[in-house]
C-alpha positions as CSV (number, residue, x, y, z in Angstrom):
1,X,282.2,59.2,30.9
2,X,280.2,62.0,30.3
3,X,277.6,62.7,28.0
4,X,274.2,62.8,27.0
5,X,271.7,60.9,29.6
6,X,272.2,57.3,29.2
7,X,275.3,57.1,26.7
8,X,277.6,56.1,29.8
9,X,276.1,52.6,29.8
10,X,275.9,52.6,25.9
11,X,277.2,49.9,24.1
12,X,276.7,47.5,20.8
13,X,273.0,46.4,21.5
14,X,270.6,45.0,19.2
15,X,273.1,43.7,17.1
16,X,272.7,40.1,16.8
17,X,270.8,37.5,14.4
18,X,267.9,37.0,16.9
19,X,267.8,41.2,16.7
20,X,267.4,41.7,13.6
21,X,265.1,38.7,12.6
22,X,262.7,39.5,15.2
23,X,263.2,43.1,13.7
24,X,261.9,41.7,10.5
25,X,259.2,39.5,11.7
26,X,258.2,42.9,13.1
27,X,258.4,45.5,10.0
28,X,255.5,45.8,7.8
29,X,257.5,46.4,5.4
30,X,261.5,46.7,5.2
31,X,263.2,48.3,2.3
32,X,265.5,45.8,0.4
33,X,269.2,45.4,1.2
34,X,271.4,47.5,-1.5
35,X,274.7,46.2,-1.7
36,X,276.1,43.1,0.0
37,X,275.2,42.4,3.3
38,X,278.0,44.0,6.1
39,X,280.3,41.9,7.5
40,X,280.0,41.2,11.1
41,X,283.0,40.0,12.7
42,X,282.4,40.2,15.9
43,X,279.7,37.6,15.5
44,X,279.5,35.5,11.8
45,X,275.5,35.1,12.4
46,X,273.9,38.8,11.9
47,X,276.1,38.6,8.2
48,X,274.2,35.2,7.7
49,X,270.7,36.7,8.6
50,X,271.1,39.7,6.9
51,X,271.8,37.6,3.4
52,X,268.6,35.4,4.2
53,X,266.4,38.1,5.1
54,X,267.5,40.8,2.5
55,X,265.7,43.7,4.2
56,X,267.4,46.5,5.9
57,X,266.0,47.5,9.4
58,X,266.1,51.4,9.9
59,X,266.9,52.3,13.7
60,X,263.7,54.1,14.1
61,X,261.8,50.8,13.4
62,X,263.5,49.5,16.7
63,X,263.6,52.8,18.3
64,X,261.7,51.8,21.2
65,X,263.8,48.9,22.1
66,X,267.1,51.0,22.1
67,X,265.4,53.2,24.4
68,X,264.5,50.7,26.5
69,X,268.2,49.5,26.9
70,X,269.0,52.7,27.4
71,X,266.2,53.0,30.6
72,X,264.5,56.2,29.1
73,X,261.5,54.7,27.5
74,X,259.6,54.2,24.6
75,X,258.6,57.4,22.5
């Protein structure tokens, strides 16, 4: 496929209950969840975390990371 450097071997990543918690446990501060929490249905367990936790994690909070996957560095 072509595209923009890296999108060839882009995918769902960071998606998961383990993600997003550690996302959490990371943010000094998360903004509140507004609205019910989305339904995952690929996986029930991010839906579950993301009722517990209540927060919502922007992607520039885990912008590193998704860089990482994508092998062009942090910013």
């Amino acid at each position: 496929m072509a595209g923009p450097r890296g999108l060839q071997r882009a995918r769902e990543r960071r998606y998961t209950a383990a993600d997003y918690r550690a996302a959490v446990t990371a943010a000094a501060e998360a903004p509140d969840l507004s609205g019910a929490p989305a339904a995952t249905p690929w996986d029930p367990a991010p839906a579950v975390a993301l009722a517990e936790c209540g927060v919502r994690i922007e992607e520039e909070t885990v912008l590193d990371d998704l860089l990482m996957d994508l092998g062009l560095g942090p910013c």
